[in-house]
N, C-alpha and C positions, 0 to 999 in steps of 0.2 A: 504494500500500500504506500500510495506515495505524499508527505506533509511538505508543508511549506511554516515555519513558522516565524515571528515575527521579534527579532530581537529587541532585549533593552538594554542599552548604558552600553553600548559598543558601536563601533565603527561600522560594520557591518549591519544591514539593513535587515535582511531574512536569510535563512536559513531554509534550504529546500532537500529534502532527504526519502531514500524509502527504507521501509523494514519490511526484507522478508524471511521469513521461516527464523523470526528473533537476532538475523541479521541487519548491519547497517550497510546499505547501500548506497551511491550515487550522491554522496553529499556535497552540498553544490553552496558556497556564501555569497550572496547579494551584496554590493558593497565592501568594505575592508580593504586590507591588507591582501592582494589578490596571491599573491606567490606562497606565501605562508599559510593562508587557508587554503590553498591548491593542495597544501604539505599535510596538513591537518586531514582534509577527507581522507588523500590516499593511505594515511594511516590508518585510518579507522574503516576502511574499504572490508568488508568481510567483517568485522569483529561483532561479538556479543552485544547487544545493547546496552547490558548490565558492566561489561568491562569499560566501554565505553563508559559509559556513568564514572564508573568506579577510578577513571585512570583524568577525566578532565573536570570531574566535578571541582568547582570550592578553586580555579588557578583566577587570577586577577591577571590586569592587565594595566601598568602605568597611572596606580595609586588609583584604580579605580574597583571597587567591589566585586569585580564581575571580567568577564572576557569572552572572546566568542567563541574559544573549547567551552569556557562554563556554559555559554547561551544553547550549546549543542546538549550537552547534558541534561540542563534544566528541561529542554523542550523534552528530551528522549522522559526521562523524570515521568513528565506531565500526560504526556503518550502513557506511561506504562499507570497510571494514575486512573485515566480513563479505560480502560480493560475491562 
């Protein structure tokens, strides 16, 4: 299934991604830092949802609360929230 969701307190605008079979696929940032979020999807290309979670949740970004690995987590988070 494919989401799009809407970042806050980052550089990046939305986040567009899918999950299947509990995998992350095709994660795609709106906006940002393009090279580094290019860096970011292909890591997490295949992995678990939950490691995902587990591995970008809670990272900040240049004194700021939050960052767009956090904003990928949170969404995934909010996803597995709704289930």
């Amino acid at each position: 299934m494919q989401y799009e969701y809407t970042t806050k307190g980052t550089c990046s605008r939305s986040i567009l991604f899918e999950i299947e079979d509990g995998k992350l696929k095709n994660v795609q940032y709106i906006g940002g830092c393009n090279g580094n979020l290019k860096g970011i999807g292909a890591l997490v290309e295949g992995m678990d949802v939950d490691a995902v979670i587990a591995r970008l949740e809670g990272i900040s970004c240049g004194g700021k609360p939050t960052s767009c690995p956090d904003q990928l987590a949170t969404a995934l988070k909010q996803i597995k929230a709704g289930e």
